[in-house]
N, C-alpha and C positions, 0 to 999 in steps of 0.2 A: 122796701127792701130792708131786711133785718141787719144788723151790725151784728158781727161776731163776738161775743164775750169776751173779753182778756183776763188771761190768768195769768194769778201771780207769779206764780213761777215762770214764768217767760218775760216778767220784767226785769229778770236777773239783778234785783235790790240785793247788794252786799252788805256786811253788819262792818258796821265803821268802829273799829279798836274805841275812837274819844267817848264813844258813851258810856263804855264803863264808871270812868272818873266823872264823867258830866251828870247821868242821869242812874247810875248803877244799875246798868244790863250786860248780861252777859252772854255771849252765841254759847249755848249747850249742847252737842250732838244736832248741830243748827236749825237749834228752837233760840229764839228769841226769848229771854228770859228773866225777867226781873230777881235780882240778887237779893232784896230786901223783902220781898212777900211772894216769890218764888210761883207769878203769875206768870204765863205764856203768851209773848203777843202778837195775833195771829200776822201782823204786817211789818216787813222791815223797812219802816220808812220813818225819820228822823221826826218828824212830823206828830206821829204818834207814837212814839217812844218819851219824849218830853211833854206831849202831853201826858201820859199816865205818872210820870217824874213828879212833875209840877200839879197834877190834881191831889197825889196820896202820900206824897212824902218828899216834897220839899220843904217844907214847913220845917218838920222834924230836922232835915241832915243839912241843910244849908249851910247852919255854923260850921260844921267840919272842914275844912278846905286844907290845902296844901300836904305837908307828909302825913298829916294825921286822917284826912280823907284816903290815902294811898294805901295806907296801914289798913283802915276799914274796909275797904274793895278787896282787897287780897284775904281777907279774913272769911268775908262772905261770899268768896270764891271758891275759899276751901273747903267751906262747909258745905256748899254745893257740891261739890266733888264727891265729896265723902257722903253725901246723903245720894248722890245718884249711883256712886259705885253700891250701894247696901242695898240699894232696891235692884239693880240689876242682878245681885249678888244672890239674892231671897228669890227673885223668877228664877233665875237659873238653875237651884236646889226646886223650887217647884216643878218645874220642867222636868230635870233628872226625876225628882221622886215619880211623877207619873209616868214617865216612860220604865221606872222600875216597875211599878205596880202591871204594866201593859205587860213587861216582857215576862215576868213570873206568873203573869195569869195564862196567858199563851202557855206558859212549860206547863202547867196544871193541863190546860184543857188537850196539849196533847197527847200527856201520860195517863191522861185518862181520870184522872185524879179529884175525889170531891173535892166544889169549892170554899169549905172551912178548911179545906189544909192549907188556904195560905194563910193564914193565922197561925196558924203553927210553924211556916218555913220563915214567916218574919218574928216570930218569937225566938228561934233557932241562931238567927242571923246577927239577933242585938244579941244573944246570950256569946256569940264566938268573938264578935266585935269588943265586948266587955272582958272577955277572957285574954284576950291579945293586946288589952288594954288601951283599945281606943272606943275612949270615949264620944268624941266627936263621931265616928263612923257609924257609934251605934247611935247616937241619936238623928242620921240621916236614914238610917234602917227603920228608925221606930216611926218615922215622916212617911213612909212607903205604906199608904192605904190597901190592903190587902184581906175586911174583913167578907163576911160569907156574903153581907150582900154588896160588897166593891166589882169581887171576883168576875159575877154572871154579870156586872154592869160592862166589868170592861170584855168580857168575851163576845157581849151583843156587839158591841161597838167592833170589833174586829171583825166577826162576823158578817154583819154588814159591808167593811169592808171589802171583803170576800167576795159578796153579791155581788157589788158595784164592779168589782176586777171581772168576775165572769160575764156581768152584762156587756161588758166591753170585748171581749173574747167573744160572745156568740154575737154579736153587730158585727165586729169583724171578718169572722169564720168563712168560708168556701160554703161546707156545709157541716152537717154533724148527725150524727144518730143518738139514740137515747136508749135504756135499759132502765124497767122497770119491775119491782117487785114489789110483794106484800107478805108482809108477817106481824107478830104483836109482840106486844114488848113486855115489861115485867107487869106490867097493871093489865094485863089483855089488851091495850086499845092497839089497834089497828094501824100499823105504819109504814107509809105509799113509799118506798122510796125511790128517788130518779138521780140517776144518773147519767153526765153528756162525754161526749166524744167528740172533739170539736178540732177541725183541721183551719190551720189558717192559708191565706195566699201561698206563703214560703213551706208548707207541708208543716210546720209547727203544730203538734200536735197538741191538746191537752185535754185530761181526764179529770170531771170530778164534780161532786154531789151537787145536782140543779135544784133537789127541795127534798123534804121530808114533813111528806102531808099524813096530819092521823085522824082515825077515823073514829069518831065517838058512837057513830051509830052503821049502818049497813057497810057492807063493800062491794054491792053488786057494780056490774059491768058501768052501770050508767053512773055511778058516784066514781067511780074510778076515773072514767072519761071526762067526765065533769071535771076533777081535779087537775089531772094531766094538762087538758085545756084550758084551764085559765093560766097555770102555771106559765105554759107554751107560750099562750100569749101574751101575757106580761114580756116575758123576754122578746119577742119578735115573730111569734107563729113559727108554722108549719113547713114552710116556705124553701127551707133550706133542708130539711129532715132525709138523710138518707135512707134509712131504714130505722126500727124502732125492733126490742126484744124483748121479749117476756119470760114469764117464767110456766107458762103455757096451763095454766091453772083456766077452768070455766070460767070464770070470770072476765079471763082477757082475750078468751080466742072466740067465744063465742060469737056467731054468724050474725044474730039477730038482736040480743040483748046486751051482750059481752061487749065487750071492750076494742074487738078489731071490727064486728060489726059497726058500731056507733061511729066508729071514725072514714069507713064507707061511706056510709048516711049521712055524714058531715061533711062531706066532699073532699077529704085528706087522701090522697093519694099517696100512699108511704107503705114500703113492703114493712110483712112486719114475720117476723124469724120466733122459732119457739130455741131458747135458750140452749147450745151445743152440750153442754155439761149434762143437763137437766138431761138432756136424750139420750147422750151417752150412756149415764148412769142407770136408764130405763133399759137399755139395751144390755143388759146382766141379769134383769128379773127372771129370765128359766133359769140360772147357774143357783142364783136364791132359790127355786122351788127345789133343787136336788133334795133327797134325803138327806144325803153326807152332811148337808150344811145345817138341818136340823138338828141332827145329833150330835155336831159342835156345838154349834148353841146349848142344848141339855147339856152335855155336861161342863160345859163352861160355867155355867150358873150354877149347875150342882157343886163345885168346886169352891166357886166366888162371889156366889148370884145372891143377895139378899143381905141376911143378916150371919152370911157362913164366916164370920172374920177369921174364928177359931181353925175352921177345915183349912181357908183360903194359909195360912199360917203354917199347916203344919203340910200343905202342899208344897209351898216352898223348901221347908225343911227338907222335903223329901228326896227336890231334886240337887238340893247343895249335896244331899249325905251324897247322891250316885254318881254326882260330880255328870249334871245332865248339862247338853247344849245351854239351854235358857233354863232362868231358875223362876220364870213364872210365867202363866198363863193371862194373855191380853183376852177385857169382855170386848165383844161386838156389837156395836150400834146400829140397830135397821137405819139409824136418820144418817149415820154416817158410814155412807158406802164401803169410802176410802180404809176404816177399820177391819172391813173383813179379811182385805189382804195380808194387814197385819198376824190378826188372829189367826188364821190359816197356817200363814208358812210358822206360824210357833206350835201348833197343834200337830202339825204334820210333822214335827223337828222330835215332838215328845211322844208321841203314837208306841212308841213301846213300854213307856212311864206311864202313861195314864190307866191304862189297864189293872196296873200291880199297885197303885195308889186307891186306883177305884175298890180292889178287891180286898185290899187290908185295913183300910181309913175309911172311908164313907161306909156307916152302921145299916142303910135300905139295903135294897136289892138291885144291885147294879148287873146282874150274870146278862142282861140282856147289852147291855151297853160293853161291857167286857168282849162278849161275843163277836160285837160288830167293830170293837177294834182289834182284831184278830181274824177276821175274814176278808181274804185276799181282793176279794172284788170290790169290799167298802173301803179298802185301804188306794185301790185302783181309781173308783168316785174321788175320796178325800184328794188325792195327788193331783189330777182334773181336773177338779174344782181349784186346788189351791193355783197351780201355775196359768189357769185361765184368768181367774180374778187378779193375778198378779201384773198381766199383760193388760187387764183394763182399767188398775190402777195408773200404770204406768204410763197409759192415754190421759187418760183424768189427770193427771196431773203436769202431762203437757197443756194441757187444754185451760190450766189454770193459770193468776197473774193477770198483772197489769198491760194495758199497751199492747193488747192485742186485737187484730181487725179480723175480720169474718175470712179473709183471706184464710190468714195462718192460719186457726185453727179450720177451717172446714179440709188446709191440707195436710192437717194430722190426722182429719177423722178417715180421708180416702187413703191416705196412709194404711192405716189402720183393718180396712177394709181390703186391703191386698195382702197383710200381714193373715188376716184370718184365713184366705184362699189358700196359703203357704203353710199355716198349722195344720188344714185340713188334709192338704194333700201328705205332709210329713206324716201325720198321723193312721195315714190307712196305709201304709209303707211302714210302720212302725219304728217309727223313726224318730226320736226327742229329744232330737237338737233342740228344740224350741220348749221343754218342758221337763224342768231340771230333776223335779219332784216326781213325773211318771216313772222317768229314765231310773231314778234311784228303788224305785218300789219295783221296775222290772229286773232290774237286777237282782235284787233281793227276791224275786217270786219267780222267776224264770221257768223254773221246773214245774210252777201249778198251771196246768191247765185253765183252773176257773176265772185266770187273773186275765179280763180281756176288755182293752180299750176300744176296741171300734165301737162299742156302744157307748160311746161318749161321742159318736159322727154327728147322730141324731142333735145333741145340745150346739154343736158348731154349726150344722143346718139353720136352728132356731136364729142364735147369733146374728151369725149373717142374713138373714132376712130380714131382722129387726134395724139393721144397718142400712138396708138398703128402704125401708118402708120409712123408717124415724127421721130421715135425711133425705127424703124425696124434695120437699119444701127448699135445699138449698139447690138443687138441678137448676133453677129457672134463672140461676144468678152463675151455672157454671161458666159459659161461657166467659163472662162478665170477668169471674174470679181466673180464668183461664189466660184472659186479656194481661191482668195486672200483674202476675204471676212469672208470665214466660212473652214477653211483648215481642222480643227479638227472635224467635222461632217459631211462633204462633202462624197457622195456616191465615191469609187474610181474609180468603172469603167466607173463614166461620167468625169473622166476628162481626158487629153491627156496622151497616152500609156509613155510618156517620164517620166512624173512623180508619176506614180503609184506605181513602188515600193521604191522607198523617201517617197511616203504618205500613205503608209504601215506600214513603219517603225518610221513615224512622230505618225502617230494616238495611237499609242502602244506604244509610251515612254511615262513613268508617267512622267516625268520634265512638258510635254507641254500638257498636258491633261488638268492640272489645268490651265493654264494659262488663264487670263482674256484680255488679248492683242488682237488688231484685226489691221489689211491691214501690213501699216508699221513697225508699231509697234512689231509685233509679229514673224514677215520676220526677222527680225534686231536679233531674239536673234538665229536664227536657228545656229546650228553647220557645223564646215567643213563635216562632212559626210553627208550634204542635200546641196549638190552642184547645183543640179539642180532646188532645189524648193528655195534655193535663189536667182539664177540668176532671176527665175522668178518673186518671188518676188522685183528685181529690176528696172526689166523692167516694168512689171503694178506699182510700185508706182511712175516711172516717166512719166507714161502718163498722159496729161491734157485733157480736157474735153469740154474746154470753150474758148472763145475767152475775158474771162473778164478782164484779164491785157492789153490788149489790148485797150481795150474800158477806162478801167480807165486810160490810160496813152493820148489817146487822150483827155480825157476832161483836165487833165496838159498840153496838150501842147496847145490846144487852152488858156491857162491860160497863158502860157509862152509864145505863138507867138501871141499876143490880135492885138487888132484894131493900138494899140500904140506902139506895138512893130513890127511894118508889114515888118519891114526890116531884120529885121533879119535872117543872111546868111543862109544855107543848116549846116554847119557843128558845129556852131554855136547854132543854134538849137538841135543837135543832141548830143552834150556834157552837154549843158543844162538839155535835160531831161533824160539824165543817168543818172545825179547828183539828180535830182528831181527824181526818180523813183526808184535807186539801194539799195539793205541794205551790198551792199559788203563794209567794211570798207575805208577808205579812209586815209593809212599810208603817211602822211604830211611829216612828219620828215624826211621818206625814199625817198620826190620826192623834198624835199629844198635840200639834200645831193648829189642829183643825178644834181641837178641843178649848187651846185654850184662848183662841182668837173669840170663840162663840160666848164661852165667857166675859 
C-alpha cells in the first residue's frame, strides 16, 4: 500500500521573528530569504535555516553581536526592501508597456491601418509627452514596442485569441449556419471567406468571420469543399449546421462537381440557400435591359465618362448658373446595383438640363440623344425605370446588415412580392400613388397621347416571375419560417407532426397569448416543457439568409490589403481582418499575462 506524499504546505512551518538576529533571514512576500546572499530557502524549518547560516556565513558575522548586529539586520532589510520594491517596480512598467503596445496594435488593426504606423503614433506620443514636459512619461512611451514587425506579432496573438473564444462559442452553440463567398483580392489570389451564426442555449446569438482560406491555385467546386471541410472540422463538424449560403456562383451550387454536390456525396445533410441579395438584385435584370437605362448610361459617360474632367466641369457650371435641383450628375456601376437608383432619380431631376447642355457644350453630334430626351414616351420609360429601381433599392437595403436570420429577410422579400401585385394593379388604373416620378411626367404630358404607361405591365410581369422562380428554393422552409414567425396564430395541422402538441399547449397558455414578442424574441421566453418548439426555435434563429457579411468584409479587406499594402502575407492578412471585422472582446490583460508567464 502506497503512503500518501506530504506537502509542505500542509505542515503549516511558521517563520519564527529570532532568526533574523540568529542566522539573518528574513520572510519576504513568504519566501524564506537569506538577507546576506539573498538565496531562497525552499523549507521553513529551523533546522535548515542554521544550517545554510553556519555553512556560508558564520564565519564572517559571528563577531557582530549585540546593537551592532541589530544595526546590520535592519540595514540588510532595507536593502531588501528597496531592491524587491524596483524589481517589482520594473515588471509593472513591463507589464503596462506590453498591454500598451496590445491595446495600440488592436486600434491599428481595427481602423484598418498599416502596421508601420505604429511607429509613427509612438513617435507622436514622446514628441506630446516632451512638449507638456514630461519627461518620464515620454520615456514610458519610448518602452512601448510598436515597430512594423511588433505590430502583426501582436495582432496574431490577439487573433488567435479570437479563435480560441469562437472555438468555445461553436462547442457551446445549439446550432449555427455558415455563409460563404469567393472573391480575389489586390494580388488576384483567391479568398474563401466563411462566416458563422451561432445561437447559444439562452438564444445568445453571435456573428463573425470562421476563416479566410486563399487560393494560390484553382477554385473549383472540390477545392472549395475541401477547404470548408477541414475548416468544419477543426471546429467540431457538420453536426450542428443549420443551413449553409452561398453566393450561388457554378462553383457552389453545382449538382455533381460543385460545391452542394460534394457535400451530398459526403453525407452532409444541410439545406443549403443561394444568397437573398444576390437574388434580389438578379430580379432587376429586365428593368437593366430597358433602352432608357442605356441611354443614361451614354450619356452619363459622355458628360463624366473617361478623361472628360473639362466637360464634367463645365456641366456643373452649368447647372449652378440655372440654379438646377442637383448640381451634378452620379456615374452608375453595373457591379453596384444599388448606384442606379441613385443615378436615376438625379437624371430624371435634370431631364430638361441635360438636353440644352448636350446641345451647346458637347462639340459631337448629340441630335440623337437630345431627341430622346424630349420624347414623351422615353421620358415615360426613364420615370418607370427610375421609381421601380427605387422600390428595389429600397428592398436591397432592407435586406442588408447584420443579425439577420433567413426569417426576417425572406419576410421582406414576400413583403415585397405583394408590394409588386399592388403597383401592378395601381398601374393599369393609372394610378401613381406608388410612382412619384411617373405621376410627375403625367402631369407634365397629360395632353399627349403618346405618353403611355401600360406598356411598362409587360416589365412588372417579368418582375414578378422572377420573384416567384428566384425564391422558389425558400418554399420548402415556408412552413418552418411560418412556425417561427406567427407561432400563436399559426393553423396547427400545417405545421410538422413533432410539434403539434407543444403548440397545443403554447396557443392555450394565457402567459403567451398576450405576448407581443416575435422570431427570437419570443423562442427565448418559452419554458422547459416546450422542449421541442425551442429547439426549434434555435435552430431557425440561427440560420442566415445572405451572404452579406461576407461581402462587407471583402470591401475591409480590399481596404486592408490596397494597392500599398500588396505584400502582405496569407496569415497576416487573416488576423487583420478578424480584428477588423470581430465584436468578440478582446481580454488584453489575460493575453500580456499569458505572455509573460511563458517567458
Amino acid at each position: 500500500m502506497s503512503t500518501k506524499k506530504r506537502k509542505l504546505s500542509e505542515e503549516k512551518r511558521s517563520f519564527n521573528e529570532k532568526w533574523e538576529l540568529d542566522y539573518f533571514i528574513s520572510n519576504n512576500n513568504n519566501k524564506i530569504q537569506c538577507l546576506i546572499c539573498m538565496q531562497v530557502l525552499s523549507v521553513s524549518k529551523e533546522y535548515n535555516v542554521k544550517r545554510h547560516y553556519t555553512s556560508l556565513h558564520e564565519e564572517k558575522y559571528k563577531k557582530h553581536v549585540g546593537e551592532a548586529r541589530k544595526v546590520m539586520v535592519a540595514e540588510y532589510k532595507k536593502k531588501l526592501i528597496q531592491q524587491t520594491s524596483m524589481f517589482s517596480k520594473v515588471s509593472t512598467e513591463n507589464e503596462q508597456s506590453l498591454a500598451a503596445s496590445y491595446k495600440v496594435s488592436l486600434q491599428l488593426a481595427r481602423a484598418k491601418k498599416p502596421f508601420s504606423d505604429g511607429a509613427l503614433i509612438k513617435k507622436c506620443a514622446v514628441e506630446m509627452a516632451k512638449r507638456f514636459m514630461q519627461p518620464k512619461l515620454a520615456e514610458k512611451f519610448e518602452s512601448v514596442a510598436l515597430s512594423h514587425q511588433t505590430v502583426p506579432r501582436r495582432i496574431e496573438d490577439m487573433g488567435n485569441y479570437i479563435t480560441k473564444s469562437l472555438c468555445d462559442y461553436f462547442v457551446d452553440c445549439e446550432y449555427y449556419s455558415i455563409c460563404l463567398d469567393e472573391s480575389t483580392d489586390q494580388t488576384d489570389v483567391s479568398q474563401l471567406i466563411i462566416f458563422i451564426r451561432c445561437i447559444s442555449k439562452d438564444f445568445t446569438i453571435t456573428e463573425e468571420m470562421l476563416d479566410l482560406i486563399p487560393f494560390h491555385g484553382t477554385t473549383k467546386g472540390s477545392d472549395i469543399f475541401e477547404a470548408v471541410n477541414k475548416t468544419i472540422v477543426e471546429y467540431g463538424g457538420f453536426r450542428k449546421c443549420s443551413c449553409i449560403v452561398t453566393d450561388g456562383a457554378k462553383a457552389m451550387t453545382g449538382k455533381v462537381t460543385g460545391f452542394a454536390g460534394l457535400l451530398i456525396q459526403n453525407g452532409i445533410d444541410c439545406p443549403l440557400f443561394h444568397c437573398i441579395i444576390h437574388q434580389e438584385a438578379l430580379c432587376g435584370k429586365s428593368l437593366r435591359q430597358m433602352n432608357a437605362m442605356k441611354v443614361v448610361i451614354r450619356i452619363t459617360n459622355l458628360i463624366r465618362g473617361g478623361n472628360r474632367s473639362l466637360t464634367h466641369r463645365k456641366f456643373r457650371d452649368f447647372l449652378c448658373e440655372i440654379d438646377a435641383n442637383y448640381g451634378d450628375l452620379l456615374l452608375h456601376s453595373e457591379i453596384r446595383w444599388l448606384s442606379a437608383g441613385q443615378c436615376l432619380q438625379r437624371f430624371f431631376a435634370l431631364r430638361k438640363e441635360i438636353p440644352l447642355f448636350l446641345k451647346n457644350e458637347i462639340s459631337s453630334d448629340t441630335s440623337e440623344l437630345q431627341d430622346k430626351m424630349r420624347d414623351p414616351q422615353f421620358l415615360a420609360d426613364l420615370a418607370f425605370l427610375t421609381d421601380m429601381t427605387q422600390h428595389l433599392n429600397e428592398l436591397n437595403l432592407k435586406l442588408q446588415g447584420k443579425n439577420h436570420n433567413i426569417a426576417n429577410l425572406y419576410g421582406n422579400v414576400n413583403g415585397f412580392r405583394n408590394k409588386l401585385k399592388l403597383f401592378k394593379t395601381s398601374l393599369q388604373q393609372d394610378d401613381f400613388s406608388f410612382f412619384p416620378s411617373c405621376k410627375e411626367h403625367y402631369l407634365e404630358m397629360k395632353n399627349f397621347e403618346e405618353c403611355n404607361f401600360l406598356d411598362h405591365l409587360k416589365y412588372m410581369d417579368e418582375i414578378i416571375v422572377e420573384f416567384e422562380r428566384r425564391f422558389a428554393d425558400f418554399e420548402k422552409i415556408e412552413s418552418d419560417i411560418a412556425l417561427f414567425t406567427q407561432p400563436l396564430t399559426i393553423a396547427v395541422e400545417t405545421v410538422n407532426i413533432d410539434y403539434q402538441l407543444e403548440l397545443c399547449d403554447l396557443q392555450s397558455d394565457p402567459f403567451y397569448k398576450g405576448r407581443t414578442e416575435t422570431g427570437i424574441d419570443f423562442f427565448k421566453l418559452l419554458a422547459e416543457r416546450f422542449p421541442k418548439l425551442t429547439n426549434f426555435g434555435q435552430k431557425m434563429g440561427s440560420m442566415m439568409g445572405s451572404t452579406y457579411l461576407c461581402e462587407s468584409a471583402y470591401s475591409t479587406m480590399k481596404f486592408i490589403k490596397s494597392k500599398y499594402r500588396s505584400s502582405l502575407t496569407d496569415t497576416s492578412l487573416k488576423h487583420a481582418l478578424r480584428l477588423a471585422t470581430t465584436n468578440i472582446n478582446v481580454d488584453i490583460d489575460r493575453i500580456v499575462k499569458d505572455k509573460l508567464t511563458k517567458q
